[in-house]
MILUM-851835 format. One record per residue (C-alpha): residue in one letter; x, y, z; chain. Coordinates in steps of 0.02 Angstrom, whole numbers, plus 32768, in hexadecimal, padded with zeros to 4 digits. Layout:
% residues N
PT   code     xx     yy     zz   unit
PT      a      X      Y      Z      A
...
% end
This chain:
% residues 117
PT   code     xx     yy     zz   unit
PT      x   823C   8290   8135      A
PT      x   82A4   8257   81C2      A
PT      x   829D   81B0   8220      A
PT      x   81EE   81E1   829D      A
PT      x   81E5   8140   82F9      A
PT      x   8281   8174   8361      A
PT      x   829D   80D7   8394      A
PT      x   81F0   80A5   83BF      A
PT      x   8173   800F   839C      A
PT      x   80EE   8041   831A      A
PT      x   8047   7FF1   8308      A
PT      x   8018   7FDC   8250      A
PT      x   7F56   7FBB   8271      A
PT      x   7F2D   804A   82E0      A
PT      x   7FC6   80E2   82B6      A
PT      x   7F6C   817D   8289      A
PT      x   7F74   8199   81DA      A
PT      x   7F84   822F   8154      A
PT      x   7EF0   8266   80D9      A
PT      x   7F43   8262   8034      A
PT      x   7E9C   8262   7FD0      A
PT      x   7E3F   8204   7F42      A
PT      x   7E9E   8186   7EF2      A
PT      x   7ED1   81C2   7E37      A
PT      x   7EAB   8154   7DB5      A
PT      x   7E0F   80FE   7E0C      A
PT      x   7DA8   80B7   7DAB      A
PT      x   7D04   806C   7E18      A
PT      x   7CEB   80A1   7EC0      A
PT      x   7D33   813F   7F10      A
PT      x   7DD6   8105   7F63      A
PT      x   7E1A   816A   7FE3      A
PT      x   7ED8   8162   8011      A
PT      x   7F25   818F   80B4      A
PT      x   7FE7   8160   80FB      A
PT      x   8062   816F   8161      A
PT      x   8135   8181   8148      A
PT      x   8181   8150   81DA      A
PT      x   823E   8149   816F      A
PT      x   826B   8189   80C9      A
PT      x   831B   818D   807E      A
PT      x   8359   81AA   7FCE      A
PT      x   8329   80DE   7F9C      A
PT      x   82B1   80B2   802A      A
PT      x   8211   80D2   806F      A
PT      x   81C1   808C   80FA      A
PT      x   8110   80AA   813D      A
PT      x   804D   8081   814E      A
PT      x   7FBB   809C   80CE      A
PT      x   7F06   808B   80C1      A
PT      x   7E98   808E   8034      A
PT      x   7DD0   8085   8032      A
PT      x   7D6F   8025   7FBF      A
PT      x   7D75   803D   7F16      A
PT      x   7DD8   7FF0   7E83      A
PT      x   7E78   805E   7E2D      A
PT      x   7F17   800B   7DC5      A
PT      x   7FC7   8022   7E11      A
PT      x   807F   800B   7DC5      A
PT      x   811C   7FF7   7E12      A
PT      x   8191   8045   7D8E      A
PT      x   825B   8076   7DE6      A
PT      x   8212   802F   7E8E      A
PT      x   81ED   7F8B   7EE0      A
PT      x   817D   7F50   7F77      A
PT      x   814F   7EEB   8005      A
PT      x   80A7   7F0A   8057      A
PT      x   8058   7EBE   80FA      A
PT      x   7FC1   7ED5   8104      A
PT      x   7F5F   7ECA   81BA      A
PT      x   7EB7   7EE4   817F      A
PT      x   7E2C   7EF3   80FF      A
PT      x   7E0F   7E97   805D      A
PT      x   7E2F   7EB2   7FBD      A
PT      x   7E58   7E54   7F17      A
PT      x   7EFE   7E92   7EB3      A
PT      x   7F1D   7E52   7E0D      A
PT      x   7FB7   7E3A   7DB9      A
PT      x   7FBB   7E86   7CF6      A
PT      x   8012   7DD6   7CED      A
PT      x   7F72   7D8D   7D2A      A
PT      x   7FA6   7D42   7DC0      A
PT      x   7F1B   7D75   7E56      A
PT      x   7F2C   7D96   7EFD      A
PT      x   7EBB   7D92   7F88      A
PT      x   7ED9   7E04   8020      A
PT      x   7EB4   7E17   80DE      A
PT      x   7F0E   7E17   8163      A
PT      x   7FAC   7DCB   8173      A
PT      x   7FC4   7DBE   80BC      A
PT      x   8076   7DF8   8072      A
PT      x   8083   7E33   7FBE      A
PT      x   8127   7E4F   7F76      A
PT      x   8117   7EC9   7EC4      A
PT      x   81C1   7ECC   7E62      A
PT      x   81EC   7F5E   7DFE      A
PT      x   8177   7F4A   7D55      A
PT      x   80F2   7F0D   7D9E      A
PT      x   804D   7F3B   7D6E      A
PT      x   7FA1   7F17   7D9D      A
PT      x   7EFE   7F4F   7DFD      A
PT      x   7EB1   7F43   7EA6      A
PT      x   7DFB   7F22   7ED4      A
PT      x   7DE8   7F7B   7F82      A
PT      x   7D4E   7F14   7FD4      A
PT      x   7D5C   7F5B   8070      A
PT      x   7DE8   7FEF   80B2      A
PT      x   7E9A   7F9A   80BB      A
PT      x   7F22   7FC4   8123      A
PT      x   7FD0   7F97   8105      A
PT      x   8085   7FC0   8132      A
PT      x   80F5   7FD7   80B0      A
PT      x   81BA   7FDB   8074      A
PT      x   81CD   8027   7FCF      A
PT      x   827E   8025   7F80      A
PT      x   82C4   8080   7EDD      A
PT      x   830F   8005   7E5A      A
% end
């Protein structure tokens, strides 16, 4: 997908987003995903997702990421044990390896860069 913002400001918390469907691996809950790609290249993207409440495990293997999130509340947990506790304005940074699972309290939003290893 091309570059859609054209040059344009984007608003993370209110964009119109993407069904993509139930999140795989959930395990409580039934987690909903939706997004946005706003620029994708062969090692980047860059957009906005949402997830409803539920609780599913996530691993960043060949990619890294930094997420902003600008709203809802969840819990992520690092297979390292190391816990984080997000809401708006939080910033999470997930290296390539990383491993862990998030606790979806109420729908988050966040944008997102992803890049390839």
């Amino acid at each position: 997908m091309s570059d859609i913002l054209g040059g344009r400001d984007l608003d993370a918390r209110s964009v119109p987003l993407e069904l993509i469907g139930p999140k795989p691996g959930a395990f409580a809950g039934e987690p909903v995903e939706s997004a946005i790609v706003v620029h994708e290249d062969e090692r980047m993207e860059i957009g906005v997702w949402e997830c409803t409440p539920g609780s599913f495990p996530s691993v960043k293997d060949g990619i890294s990421e930094v997420m902003q999130f600008v709203s809802g509340e969840a819990t992520i947990v690092g297979d390292d044990g190391a816990l984080h506790e997000i809401g708006p304005g939080a910033l999470l940074v997930t290296p390539d390896g990383w491993r862990g699972t998030w606790h979806v309290r109420t729908t988050v939003r966040k944008a997102f860069v992803i890049w390839k290893s």
